[in-house]
C-alpha positions as CSV (number, residue, x, y, z in Angstrom):
1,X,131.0,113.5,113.7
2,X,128.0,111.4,113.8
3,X,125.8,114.0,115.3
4,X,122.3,112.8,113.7
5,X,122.9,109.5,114.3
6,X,123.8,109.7,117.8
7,X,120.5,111.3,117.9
8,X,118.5,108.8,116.0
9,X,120.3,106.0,118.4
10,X,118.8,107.8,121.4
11,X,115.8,105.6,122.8
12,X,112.5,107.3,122.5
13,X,111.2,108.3,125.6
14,X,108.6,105.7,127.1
15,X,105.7,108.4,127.0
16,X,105.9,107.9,123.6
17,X,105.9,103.6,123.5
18,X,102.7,101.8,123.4
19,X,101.5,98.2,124.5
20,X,99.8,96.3,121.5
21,X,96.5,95.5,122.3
22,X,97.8,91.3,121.7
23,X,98.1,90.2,125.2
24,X,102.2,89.3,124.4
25,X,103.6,92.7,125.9
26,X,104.5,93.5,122.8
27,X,105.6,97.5,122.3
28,X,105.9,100.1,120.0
29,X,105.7,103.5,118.4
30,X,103.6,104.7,116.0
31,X,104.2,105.6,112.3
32,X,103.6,109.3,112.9
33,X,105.3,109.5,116.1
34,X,108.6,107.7,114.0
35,X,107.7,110.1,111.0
36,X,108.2,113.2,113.7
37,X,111.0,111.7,114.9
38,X,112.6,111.3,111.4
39,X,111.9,114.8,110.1
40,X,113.2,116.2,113.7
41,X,116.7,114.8,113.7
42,X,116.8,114.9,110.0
43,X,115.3,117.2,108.1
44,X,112.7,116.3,104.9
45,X,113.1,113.2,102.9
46,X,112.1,111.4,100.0
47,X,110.0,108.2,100.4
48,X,108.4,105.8,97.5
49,X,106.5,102.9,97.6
50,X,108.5,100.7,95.1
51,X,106.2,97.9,95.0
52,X,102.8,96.5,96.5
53,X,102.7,93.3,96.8
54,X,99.5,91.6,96.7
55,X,97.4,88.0,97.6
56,X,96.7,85.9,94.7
57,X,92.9,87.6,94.4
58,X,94.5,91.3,94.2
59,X,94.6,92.4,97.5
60,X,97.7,94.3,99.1
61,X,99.4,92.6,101.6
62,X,102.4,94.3,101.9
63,X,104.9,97.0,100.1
64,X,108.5,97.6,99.5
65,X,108.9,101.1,101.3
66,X,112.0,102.9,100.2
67,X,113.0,106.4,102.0
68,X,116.1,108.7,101.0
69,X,117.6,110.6,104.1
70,X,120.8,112.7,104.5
71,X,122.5,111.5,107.9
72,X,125.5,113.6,108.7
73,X,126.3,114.7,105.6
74,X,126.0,111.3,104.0
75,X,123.1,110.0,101.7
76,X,121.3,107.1,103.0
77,X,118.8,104.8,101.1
78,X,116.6,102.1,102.8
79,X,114.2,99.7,101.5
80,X,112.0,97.7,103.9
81,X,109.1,95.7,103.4
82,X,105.8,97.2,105.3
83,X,103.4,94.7,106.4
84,X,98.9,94.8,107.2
85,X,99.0,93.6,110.8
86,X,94.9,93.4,110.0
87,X,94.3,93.2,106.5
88,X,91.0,94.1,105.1
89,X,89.3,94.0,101.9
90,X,90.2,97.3,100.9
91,X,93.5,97.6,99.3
92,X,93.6,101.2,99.9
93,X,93.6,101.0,103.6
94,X,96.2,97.5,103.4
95,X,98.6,99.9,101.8
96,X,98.4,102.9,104.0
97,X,98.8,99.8,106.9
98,X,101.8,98.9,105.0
99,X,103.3,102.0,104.2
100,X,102.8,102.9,108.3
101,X,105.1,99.6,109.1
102,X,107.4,100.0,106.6
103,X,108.4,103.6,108.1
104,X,108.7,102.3,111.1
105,X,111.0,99.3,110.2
106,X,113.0,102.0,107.9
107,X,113.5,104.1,111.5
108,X,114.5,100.6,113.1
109,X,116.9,100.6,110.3
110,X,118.0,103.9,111.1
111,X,118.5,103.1,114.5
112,X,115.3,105.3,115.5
113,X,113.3,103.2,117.8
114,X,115.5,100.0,117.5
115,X,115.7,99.8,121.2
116,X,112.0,98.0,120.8
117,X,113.5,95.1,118.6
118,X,116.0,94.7,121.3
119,X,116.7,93.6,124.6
120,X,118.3,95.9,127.7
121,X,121.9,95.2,124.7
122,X,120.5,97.8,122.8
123,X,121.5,100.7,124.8
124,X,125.3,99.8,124.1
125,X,124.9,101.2,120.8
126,X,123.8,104.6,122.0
127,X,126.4,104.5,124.3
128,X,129.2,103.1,122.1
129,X,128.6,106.1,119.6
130,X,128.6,108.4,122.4
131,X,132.1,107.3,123.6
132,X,133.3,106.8,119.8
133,X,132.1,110.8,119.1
134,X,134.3,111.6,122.7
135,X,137.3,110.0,121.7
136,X,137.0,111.8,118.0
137,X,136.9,115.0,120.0
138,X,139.8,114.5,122.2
């Protein structure tokens, strides 16, 4: 029964979606809010930063995020690459940029929050799971 992942499917609830400050519309949650999210309908996991990945001078630009989750009694490893939206200077702050995005492309991946990489489709996957988990049960 895919319990946790019906959950993670769920949309998250519009109080919790923001409008980047871009001028395009364009939405989205932020890193702690998905990180709340994650350790609600999951529990704890693991999460390493496999690799940063860097402009020709040194500066992070990027990381390969991995995270380790157990989703309905299955273990479940993601690597995504984490962007800087804004890069500065400082690779400290780049990576913490970059470790925020990659959590919240691993959530996508997850299907926490994919909703915001889709069009009004998306909500036929919450709803096919639904109907899949109701037909298990019959």
């Amino acid at each position: 029964m895919p319990e946790q992942l019906i959950k993670l499917s769920k949309p998250i609830p519009e109080t919790f979606v923001k409008v980047k400050p871009t001028g395009r519309g364009d939405r989205y949650v932020s890193h702690g809010d998905i990180t709340q999210f994650l350790l609600l309908h999951l529990g704890p996991f693991d999460m390493r930063i496999v690799e940063l990945i860097r402009s020709p001078e040194g500066i992070v630009e990027g990381c390969i995020l991995e995270c380790t989750f157990t989703i309905d009694g299955k273990q479940v490893t993601i690597q995504e690459i984490g962007e800087v939206e804004r890069p500065s200077k400082h690779s400290g702050q780049n990576s913490k940029a970059s470790v925020s995005d990659g959590i919240k492309r691993i959530g996508m991946r997850l299907s926490l929050g994919l909703s915001l990489w889709t069009s009004d489709e998306y909500y036929v996957l919450h709803q096919q799971l639904i109907k899949k988990e109701n037909n298990n049960v019959e």
